[in-house]
N, C-alpha and C positions, 0 to 999 in steps of 0.2 A: 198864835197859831195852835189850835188841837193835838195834840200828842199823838192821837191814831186818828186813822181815816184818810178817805184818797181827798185828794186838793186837783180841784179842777183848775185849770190853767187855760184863760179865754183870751186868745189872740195874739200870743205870744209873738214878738216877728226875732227871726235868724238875725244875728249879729248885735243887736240892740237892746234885746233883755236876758240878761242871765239867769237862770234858773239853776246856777248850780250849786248857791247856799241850800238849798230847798232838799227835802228828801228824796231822791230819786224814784226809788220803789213806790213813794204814795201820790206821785204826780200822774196827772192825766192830761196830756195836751190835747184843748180841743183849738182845731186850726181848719181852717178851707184852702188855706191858701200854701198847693202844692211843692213850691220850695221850702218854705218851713214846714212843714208836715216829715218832710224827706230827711231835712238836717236833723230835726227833736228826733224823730225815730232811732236815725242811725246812731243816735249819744244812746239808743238803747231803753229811750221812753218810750212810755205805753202813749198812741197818739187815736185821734179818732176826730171826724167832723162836728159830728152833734154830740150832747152830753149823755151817757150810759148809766141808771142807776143813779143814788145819790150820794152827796158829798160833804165831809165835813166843814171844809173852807172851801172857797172861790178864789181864784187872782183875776184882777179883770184890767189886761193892759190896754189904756184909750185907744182907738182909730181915730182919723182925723175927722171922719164922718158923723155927726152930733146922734141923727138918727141910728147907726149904726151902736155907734156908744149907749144909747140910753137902750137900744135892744140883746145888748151885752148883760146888761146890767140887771135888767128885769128876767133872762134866762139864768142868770147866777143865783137871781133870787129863790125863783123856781125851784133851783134841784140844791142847792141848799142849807145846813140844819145848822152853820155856825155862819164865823165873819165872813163878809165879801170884802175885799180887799181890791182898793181900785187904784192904779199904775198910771200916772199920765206924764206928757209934757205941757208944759204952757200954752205952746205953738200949738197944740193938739185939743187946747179949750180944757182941761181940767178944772182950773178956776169956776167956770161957770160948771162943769159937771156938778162939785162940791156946791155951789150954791145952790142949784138945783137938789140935790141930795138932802142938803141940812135942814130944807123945805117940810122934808118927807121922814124923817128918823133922826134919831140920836145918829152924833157921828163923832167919831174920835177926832184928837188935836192933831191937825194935818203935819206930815213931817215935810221939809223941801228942802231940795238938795237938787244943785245943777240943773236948774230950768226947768223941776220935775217936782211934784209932788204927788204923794202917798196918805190914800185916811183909809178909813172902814169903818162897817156897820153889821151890827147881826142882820142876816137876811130876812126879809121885811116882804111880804105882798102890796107893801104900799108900792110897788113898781110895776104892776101887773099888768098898768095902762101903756107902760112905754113898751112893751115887747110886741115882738113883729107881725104885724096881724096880715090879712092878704095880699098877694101882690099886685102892686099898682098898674092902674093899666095906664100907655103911653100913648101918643102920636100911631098912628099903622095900626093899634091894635097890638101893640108888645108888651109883654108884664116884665116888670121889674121888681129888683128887692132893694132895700137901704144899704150903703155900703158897694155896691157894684157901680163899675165904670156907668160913668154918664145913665145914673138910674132916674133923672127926671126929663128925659129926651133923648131924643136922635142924636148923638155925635154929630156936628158939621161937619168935620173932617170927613168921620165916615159916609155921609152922603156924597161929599162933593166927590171920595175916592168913587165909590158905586157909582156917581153919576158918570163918569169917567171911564167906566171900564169899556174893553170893547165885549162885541156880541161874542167871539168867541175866546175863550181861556184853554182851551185843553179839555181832556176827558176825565183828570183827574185833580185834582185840586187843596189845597189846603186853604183855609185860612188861621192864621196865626195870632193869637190873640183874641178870641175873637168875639169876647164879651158875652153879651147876656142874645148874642145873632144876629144882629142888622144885617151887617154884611154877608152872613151867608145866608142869610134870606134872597137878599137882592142877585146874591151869585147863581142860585138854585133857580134863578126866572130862565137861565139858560137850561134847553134842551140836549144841547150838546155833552153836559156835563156827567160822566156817570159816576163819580164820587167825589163827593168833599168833607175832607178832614176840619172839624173843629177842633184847634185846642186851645186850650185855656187853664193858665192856674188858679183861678178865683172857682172855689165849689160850686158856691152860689150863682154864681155867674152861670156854670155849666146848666145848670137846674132851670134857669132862666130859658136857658137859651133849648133845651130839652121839650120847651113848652110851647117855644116860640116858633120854632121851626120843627114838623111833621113830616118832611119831604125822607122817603127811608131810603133815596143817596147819603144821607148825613150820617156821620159817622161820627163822633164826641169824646172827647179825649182829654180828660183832667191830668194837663200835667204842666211841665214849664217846657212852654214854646223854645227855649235856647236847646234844649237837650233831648227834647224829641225827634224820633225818626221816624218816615215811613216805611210800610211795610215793602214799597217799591217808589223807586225813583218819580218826583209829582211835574207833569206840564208847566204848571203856574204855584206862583204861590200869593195871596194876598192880604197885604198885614197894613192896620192902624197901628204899631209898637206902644207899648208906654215909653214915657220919656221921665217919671219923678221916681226919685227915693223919696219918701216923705214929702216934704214939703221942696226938695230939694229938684231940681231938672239936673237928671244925670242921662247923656245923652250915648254914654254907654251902653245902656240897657238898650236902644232902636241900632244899635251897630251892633251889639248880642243877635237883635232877630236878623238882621242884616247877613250876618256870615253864618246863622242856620238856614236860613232861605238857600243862599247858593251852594249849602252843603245838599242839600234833599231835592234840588231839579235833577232835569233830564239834563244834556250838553246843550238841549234846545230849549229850555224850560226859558221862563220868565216871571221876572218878581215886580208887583205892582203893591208901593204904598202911599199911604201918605203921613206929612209930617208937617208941623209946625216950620213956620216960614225961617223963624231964627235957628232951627237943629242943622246945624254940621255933619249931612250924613252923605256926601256927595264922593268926599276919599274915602271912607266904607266900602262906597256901591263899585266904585273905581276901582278897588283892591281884591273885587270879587267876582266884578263881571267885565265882560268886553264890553259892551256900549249901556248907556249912560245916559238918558234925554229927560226931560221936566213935562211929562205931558199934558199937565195942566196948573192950575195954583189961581189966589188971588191974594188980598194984602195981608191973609193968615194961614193959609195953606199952599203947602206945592206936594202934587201926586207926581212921584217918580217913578219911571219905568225902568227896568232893567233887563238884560236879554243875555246871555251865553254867561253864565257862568263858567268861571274859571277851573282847569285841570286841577288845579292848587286844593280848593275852596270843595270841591266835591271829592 
């Protein structure tokens, strides 16, 4: 590592990479993804989405996403003037990153330790093909980017939820989660609706979705769906949750949106999702709302509806 100069820090995620042997003062985390952006801040780093200026080292901690990886990679190159330093797990494809790499430059003797390994290379324009060039266009006519939910199609879930909704929702609306827009596209076909909250923690995703939907009801909001508020109590709310840490199904995280949903209705509000057939999320909805029904599903989805939130719960 360099003796002076800032160290850019690409992808860091909360709980899982330490960064506190590192020098604090010459780090710059770059993140999109609004809970980690929140926690690096508040330890009192300098944080930012894209790269500011250039940099003596890089850290470049893998995504699980390959495209996503290799567009890491070739933006580290970019900004620059010493080692890139690349962070993976196994599970996460590093192995093949490094082969791919070794293709391309000298590369240091990889270190491995706990299902993870570490190499580096001075920064090289031999990467200048992997980095992220226009956004791809989808199904409907949507642009997506690498690395964001379901970036090579329509979510199923998500349609069969839209196909499902009814004609009306309320005057005010959120959706939760809400990726790169499908679903508040499909929401915004109603008349009746005169605002809907996007939010979303994925940057990128926001940007997406900024593109994809034009209707100026929409309102867009980078932040994490558990901890947001509205500025006034919402009719409806309607959310896809995620359901993975990592590689892992932590079904936590759709019972997080679960009990923000019935914090942010009216007493008459209602919350429509959907969820993979095998999530547990039926004592959630029970523990937040008075009624309860499955209003649609087939052998991989079930859309649940939910109605009166609970005294408690709001």
């Amino acid at each position: 590592m360099p003796d002076i100069g800032r160290i850019a820090v690409f992808a860091a995620r909360a709980g899982k990479n330490d960064l506190s042997p590192l020098p604090p003062e010459r780090l710059h985390v770059l993140t999109g993804f609004k809970p980690d952006f929140d926690l690096f801040a508040g330890q009192g780093l300098t944080c930012a989405t894209v790269p500011e200026g250039r940099y003596s080292a890089a850290i470049v901690f893998l995504p699980r996403a390959k495209p996503l990886a290799r567009a890491l990679i070739a933006e580290a190159c970019q900004v620059t003037d010493g080692p890139v330093i690349i962070d993976g797990a196994k599970t996460d494809g590093v192995e093949s990153i490094l082969k791919e790499v070794r293709k391309r430059t000298k590369v240091s003797v990889p270190l491995s330790k706990s299902h993870g390994k570490l190499f580096w290379f001075i920064a090289s324009p031999d990467f200048n093909d992997w980095a992220t060039g226009s956004a791809q266009e989808i199904e409907g006519g949507f642009s997506t980017q690498p690395g964001v939910f379901s970036a090579d199609g329509i979510d199923p879930g998500s349609r069969l939820l839209a196909d499902t909704l009814p004609a009306k929702l309320g005057r005010h609306v959120a959706d939760l989660g809400g990726g790169w827009g499908y679903l508040s596209a499909r929401i915004l076909e109603r008349e009746t609706i005169e605002q809907l909250d996007l939010v979303e923690a994925d940057h990128t995703a926001i940007t997406c979705a900024r593109q994809n939907v034009s209707d100026p009801r929409l309102r867009l909001y980078w932040d994490d769906a558990t901890r947001w508020r509205p500025e006034s109590l919402l009719d409806c709310v309607v959310t896809n949750p995620p359901f993975h840490t990592d590689r892992n199904a932590d079904p936590a995280l759709g019972r997080s949106f679960i009990s923000a949903a019935a914090a942010m209705l009216k007493p008459s509000g209602q919350l429509w999702m959907v969820a993979n057939r095998h999530l547990p999320y039926e004592a959630a909805l029970a523990d937040g709302f008075a009624s309860v029904t499955e209003a649609a599903g087939d052998n991989r989805f079930k859309i649940l509806h939910a109605t009166r939130p609970s005294r408690k719960a709001r």
